[in-house]
Structures are given as structure tokens and as C-alpha cells.
N, CA, C and O atoms as a DFTB+ gen file, in Angstrom:
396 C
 N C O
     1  1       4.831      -6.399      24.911
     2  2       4.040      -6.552      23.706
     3  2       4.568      -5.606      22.624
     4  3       4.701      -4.408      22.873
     5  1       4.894      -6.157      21.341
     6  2       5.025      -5.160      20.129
     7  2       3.762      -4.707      19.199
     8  3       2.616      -5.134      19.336
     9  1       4.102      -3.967      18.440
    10  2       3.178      -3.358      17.765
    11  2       3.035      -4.055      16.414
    12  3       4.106      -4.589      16.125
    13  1       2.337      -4.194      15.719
    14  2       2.138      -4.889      14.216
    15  2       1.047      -4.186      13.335
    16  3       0.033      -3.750      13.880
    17  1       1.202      -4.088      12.224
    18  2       0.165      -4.056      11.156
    19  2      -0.058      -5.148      10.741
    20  3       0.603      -6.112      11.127
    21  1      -0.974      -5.246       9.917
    22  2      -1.594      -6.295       9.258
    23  2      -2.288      -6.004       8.190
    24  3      -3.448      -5.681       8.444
    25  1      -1.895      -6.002       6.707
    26  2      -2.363      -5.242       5.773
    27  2      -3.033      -6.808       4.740
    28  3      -2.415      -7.794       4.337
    29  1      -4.026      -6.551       4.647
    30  2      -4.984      -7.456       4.593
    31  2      -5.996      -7.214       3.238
    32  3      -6.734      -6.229       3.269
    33  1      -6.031      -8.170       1.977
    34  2      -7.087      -8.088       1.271
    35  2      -7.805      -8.932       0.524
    36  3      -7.311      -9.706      -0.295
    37  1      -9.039      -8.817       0.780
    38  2     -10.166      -9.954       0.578
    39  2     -10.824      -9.253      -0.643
    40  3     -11.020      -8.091      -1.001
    41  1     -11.203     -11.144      -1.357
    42  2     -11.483     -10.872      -2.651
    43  2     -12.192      -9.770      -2.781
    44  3     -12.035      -9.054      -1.791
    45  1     -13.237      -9.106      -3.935
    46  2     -13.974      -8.162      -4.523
    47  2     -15.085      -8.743      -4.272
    48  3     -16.058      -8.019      -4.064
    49  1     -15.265     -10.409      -4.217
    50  2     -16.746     -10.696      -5.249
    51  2     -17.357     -10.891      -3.726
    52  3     -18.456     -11.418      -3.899
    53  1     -17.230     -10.783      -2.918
    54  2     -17.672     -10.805      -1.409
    55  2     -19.231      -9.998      -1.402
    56  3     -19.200      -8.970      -2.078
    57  1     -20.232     -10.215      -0.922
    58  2     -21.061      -9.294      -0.486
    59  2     -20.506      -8.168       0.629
    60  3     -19.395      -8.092       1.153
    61  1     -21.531      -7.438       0.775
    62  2     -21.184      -6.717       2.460
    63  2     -21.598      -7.767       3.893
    64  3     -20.944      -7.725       4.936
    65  1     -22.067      -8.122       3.810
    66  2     -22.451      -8.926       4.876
    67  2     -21.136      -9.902       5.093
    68  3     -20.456      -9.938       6.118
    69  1     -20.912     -10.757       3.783
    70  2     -19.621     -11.493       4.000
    71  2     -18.000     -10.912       4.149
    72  3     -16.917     -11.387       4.491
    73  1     -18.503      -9.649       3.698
    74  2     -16.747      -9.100       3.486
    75  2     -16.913      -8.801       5.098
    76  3     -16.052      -9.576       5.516
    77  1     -17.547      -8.085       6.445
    78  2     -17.619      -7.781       7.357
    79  2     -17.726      -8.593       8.108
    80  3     -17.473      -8.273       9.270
    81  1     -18.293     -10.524       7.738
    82  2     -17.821     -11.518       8.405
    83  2     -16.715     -11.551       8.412
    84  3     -16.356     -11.682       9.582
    85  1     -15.773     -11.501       7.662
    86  2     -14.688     -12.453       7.372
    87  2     -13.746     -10.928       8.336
    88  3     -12.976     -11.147       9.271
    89  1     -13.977      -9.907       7.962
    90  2     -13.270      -9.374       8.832
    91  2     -13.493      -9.420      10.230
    92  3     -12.481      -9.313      10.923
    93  1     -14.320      -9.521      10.671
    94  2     -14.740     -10.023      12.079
    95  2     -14.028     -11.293      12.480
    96  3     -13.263     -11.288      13.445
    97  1     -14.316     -12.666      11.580
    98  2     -13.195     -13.125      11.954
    99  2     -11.313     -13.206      11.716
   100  3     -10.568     -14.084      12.150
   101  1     -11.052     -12.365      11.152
   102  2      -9.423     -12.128      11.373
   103  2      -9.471     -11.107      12.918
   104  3      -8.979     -11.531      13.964
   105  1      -9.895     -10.245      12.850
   106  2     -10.129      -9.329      14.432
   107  2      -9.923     -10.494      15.398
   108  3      -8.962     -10.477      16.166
   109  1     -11.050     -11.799      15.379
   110  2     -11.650     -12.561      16.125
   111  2      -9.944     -13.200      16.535
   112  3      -9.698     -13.025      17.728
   113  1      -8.879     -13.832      15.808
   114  2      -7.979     -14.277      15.069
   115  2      -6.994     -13.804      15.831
   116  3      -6.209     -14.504      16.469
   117  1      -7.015     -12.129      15.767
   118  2      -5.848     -11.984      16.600
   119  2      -6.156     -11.907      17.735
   120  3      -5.209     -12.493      18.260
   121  1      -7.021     -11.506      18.799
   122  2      -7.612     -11.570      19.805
   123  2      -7.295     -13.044      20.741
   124  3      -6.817     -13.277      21.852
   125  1      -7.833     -13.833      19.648
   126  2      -7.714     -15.395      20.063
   127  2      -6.204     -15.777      20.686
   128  3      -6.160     -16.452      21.714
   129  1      -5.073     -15.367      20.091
   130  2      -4.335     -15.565      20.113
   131  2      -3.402     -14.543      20.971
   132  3      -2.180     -14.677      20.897
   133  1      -3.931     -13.590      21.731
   134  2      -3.364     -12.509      22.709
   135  2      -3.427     -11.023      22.507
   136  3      -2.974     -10.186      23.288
   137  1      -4.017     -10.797      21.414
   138  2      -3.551      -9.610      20.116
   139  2      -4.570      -8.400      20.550
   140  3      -5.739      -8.626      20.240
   141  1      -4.344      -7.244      21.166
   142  2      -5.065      -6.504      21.228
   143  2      -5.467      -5.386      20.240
   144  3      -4.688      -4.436      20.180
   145  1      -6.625      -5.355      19.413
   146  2      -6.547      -4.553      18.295
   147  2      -6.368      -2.803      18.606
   148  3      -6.969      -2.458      19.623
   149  1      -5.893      -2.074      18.133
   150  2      -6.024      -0.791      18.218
   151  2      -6.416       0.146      17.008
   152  3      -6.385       1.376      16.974
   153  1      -6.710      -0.548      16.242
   154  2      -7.265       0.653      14.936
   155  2      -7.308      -1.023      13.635
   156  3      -6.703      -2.071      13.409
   157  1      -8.801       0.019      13.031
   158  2      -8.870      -0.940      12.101
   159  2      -9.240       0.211      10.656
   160  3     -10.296       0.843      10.637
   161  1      -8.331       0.312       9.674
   162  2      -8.507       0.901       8.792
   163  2      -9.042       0.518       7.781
   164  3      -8.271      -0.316       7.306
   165  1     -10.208       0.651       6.925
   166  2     -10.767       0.295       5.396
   167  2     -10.747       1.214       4.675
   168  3     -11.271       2.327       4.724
   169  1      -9.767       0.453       3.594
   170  2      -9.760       1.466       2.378
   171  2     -10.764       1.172       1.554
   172  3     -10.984       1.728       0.479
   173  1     -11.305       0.410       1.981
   174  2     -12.566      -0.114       0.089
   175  2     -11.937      -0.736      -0.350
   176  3     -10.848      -1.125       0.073
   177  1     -12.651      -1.080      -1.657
   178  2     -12.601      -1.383      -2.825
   179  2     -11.535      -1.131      -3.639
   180  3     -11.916      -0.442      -4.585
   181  1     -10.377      -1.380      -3.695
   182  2      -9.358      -0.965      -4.473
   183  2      -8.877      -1.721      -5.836
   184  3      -9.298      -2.875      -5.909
   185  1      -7.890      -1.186      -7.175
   186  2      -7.701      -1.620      -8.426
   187  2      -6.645      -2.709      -7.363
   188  3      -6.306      -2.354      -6.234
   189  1      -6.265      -3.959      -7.936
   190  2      -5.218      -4.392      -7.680
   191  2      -3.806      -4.191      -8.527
   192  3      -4.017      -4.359      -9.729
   193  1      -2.545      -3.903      -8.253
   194  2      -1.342      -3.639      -8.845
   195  2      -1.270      -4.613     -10.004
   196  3      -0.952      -4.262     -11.141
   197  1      -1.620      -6.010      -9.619
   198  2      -1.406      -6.792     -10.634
   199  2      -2.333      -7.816     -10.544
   200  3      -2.822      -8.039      -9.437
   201  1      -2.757      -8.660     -11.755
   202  2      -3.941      -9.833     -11.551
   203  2      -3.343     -10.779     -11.130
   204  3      -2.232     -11.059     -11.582
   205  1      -4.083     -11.685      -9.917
   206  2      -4.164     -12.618      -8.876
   207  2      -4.773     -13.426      -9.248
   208  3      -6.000     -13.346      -9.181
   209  1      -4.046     -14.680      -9.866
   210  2      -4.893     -16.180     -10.347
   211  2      -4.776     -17.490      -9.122
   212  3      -4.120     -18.528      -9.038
   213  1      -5.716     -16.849      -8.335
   214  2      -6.020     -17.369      -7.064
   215  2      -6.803     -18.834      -8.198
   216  3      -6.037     -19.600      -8.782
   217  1      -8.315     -18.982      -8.323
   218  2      -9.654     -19.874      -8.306
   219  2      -9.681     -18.861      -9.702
   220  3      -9.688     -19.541     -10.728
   221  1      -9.693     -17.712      -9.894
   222  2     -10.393     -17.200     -10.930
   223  2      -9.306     -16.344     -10.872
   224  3      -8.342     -16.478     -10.118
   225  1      -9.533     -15.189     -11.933
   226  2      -8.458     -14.301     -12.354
   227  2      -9.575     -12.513     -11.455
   228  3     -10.624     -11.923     -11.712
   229  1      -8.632     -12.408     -10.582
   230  2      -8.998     -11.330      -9.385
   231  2      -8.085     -10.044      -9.632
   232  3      -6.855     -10.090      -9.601
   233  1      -9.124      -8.436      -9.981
   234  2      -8.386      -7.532     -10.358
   235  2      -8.934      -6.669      -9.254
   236  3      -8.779      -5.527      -9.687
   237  1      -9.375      -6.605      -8.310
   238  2      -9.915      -5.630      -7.379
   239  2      -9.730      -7.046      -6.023
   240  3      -9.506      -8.256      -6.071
   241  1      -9.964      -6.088      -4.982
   242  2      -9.834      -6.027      -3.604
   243  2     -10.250      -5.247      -2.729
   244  3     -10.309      -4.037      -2.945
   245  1     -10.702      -5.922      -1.307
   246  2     -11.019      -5.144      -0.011
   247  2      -9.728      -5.138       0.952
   248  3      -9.223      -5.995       1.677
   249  1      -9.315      -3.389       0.552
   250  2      -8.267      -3.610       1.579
   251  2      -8.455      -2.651       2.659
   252  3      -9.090      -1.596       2.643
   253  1      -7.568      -3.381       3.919
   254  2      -7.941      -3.560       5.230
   255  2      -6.750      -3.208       5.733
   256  3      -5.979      -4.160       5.612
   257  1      -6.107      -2.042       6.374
   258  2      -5.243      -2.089       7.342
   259  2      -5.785      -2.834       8.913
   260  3      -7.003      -2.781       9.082
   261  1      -5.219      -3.298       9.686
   262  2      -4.953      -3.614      11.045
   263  2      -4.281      -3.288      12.031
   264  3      -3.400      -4.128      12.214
   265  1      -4.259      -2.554      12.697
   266  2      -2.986      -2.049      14.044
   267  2      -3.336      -2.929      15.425
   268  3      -4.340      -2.824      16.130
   269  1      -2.406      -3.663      15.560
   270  2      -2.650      -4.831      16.828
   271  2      -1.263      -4.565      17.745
   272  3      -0.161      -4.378      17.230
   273  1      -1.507      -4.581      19.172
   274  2      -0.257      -5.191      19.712
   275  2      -0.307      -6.186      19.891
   276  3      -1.438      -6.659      19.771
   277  1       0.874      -7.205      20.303
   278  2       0.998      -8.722      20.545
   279  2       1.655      -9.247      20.901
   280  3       2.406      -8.273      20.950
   281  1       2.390     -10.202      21.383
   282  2       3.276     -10.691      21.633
   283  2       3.862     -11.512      20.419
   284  3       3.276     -12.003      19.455
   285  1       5.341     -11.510      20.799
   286  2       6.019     -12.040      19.068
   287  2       5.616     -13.393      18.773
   288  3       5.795     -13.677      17.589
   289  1       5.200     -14.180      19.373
   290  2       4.301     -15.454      18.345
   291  2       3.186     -15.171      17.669
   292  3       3.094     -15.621      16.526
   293  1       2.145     -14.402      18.198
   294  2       1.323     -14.370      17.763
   295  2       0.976     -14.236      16.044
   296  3       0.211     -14.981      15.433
   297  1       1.608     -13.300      15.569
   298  2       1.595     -13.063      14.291
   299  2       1.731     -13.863      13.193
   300  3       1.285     -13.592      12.078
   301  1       2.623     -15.296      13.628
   302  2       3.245     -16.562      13.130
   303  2       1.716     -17.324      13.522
   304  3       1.356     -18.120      12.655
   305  1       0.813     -17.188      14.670
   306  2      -0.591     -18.243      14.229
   307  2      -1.337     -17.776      13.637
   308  3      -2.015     -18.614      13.043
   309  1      -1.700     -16.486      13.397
   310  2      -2.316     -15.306      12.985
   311  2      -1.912     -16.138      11.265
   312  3      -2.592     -16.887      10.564
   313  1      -0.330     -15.491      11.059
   314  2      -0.556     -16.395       9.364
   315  2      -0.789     -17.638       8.607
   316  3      -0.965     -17.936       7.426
   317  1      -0.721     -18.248       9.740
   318  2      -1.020     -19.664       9.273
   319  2      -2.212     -20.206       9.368
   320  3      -2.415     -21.408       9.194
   321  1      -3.415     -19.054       9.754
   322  2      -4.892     -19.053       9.475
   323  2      -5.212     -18.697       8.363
   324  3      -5.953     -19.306       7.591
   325  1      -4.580     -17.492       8.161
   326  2      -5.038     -16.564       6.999
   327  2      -4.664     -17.743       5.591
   328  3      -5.434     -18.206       4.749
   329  1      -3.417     -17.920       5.752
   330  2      -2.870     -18.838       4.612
   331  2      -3.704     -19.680       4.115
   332  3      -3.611     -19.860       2.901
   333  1      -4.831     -20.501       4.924
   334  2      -5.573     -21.028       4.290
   335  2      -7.088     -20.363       4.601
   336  3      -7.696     -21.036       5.434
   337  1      -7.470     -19.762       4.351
   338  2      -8.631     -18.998       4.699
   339  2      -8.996     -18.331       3.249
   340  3      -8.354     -17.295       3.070
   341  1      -9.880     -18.677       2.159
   342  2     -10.385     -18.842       0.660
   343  2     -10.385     -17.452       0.505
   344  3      -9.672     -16.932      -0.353
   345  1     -11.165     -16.740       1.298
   346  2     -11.632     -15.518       1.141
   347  2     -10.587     -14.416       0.834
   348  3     -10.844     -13.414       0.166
   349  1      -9.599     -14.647       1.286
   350  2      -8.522     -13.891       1.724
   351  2      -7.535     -13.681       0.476
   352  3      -7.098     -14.827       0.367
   353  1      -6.888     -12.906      -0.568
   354  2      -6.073     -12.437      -1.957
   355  2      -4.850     -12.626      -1.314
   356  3      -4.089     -13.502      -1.726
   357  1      -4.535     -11.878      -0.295
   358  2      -2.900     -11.540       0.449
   359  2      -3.045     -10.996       1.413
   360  3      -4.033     -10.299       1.643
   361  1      -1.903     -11.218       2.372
   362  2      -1.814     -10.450       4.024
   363  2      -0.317     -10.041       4.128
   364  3       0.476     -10.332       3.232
   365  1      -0.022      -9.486       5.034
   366  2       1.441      -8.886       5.638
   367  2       1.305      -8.627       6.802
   368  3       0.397      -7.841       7.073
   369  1       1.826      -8.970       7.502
   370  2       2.046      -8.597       9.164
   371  2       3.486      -8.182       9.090
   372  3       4.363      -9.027       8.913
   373  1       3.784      -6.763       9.235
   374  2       4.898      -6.238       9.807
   375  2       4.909      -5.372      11.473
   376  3       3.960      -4.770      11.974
   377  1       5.965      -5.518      11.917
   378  2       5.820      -5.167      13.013
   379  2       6.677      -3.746      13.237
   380  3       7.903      -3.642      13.257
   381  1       5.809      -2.813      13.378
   382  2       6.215      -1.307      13.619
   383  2       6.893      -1.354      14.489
   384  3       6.746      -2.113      15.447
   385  1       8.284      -0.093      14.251
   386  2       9.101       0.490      15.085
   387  2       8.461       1.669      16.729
   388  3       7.659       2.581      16.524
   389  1       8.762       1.507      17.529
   390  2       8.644       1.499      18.736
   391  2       9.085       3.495      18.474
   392  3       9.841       3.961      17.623
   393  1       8.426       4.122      19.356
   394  2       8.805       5.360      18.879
   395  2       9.055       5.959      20.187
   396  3       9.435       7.127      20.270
């Protein structure tokens, strides 16, 4: 199994209740798919670098680190959820060096 991040951020206009669904299901997401989580980081509420004309014009974000191990497919079904999943601004799954 390798190691991965998953740097993850969901719109602003989210409640709390929904922003903590939706992260529940990406957790849910990699799990499903073999992924054992090991750390889940929230930064908040953050400015975004640049405006995102997703549905509306989006200048803030909930961003979310992820630390998962997995096996090397996983990350490839993992994005092709997220990809269509509304809630969701942008993701990255990179896979950390082995130390």
C-alpha cells in the first residue's frame, strides 16, 4: 500500500452540517475503495488564490487535507467521484514519498 494526500476544497456557501456531510462522504469514498484514512486535516475557511466560475463566481473555500494509504488504483476511483460531485471547487491526490 502507498501513501497519498488528498487536498480537497468544498464550496464556502455549504452550511456546517453539509460541509461535514460531504466530508464524511469523500472519507466514506476512500474507504469504499480499500483506502485506509490516517489523518484528516481542516484548515477552514480559506481566501481562494483565484475566482472559480464553477455555477456562480466562488472566492472562498473549505479546505481539507487527507492522509490515506491505498493501493495504486484506488486514487483513479476516488477521482472520478469527486469529478462529478457539485459540492466539491478542486481536489489533488498526490502520492507521498516513502521515507
Amino acid at each position: 500500500m502507498k501513501n497519498y494526500e488528498l487536498a480537497l476544497v468544498l464550496v464556502a456557501s455549504l452550511g456546517e452540517e453539509e460541509k461535514l456531510a460531504q466530508l464524511e462522504k469523500v472519507k466514506e469514498l476512500i474507504v469504499r475503495f480499500g483506502g485506509e484514512i490516517t489523518n484528516v486535516d481542516d484548515w477552514g475557511k480559506r481566501k481562494l488564490a483565484y475566482e472559480i466560475k464553477k455555477i456562480d463566481k466562488h472566492r472562498e473555500g473549505f479546505y481539507y487535507f487527507i492522509h490515506f494509504n491505498a493501493e495504486p488504483s484506488t486514487p483513479a476511483e476516488v477521482e472520478s467521484r469527486l469529478r462529478i460531485t457539485e459540492s466539491v471547487l478542486r481536489y489533488l491526490i498526490v502520492r507521498l514519498d516513502e521515507k
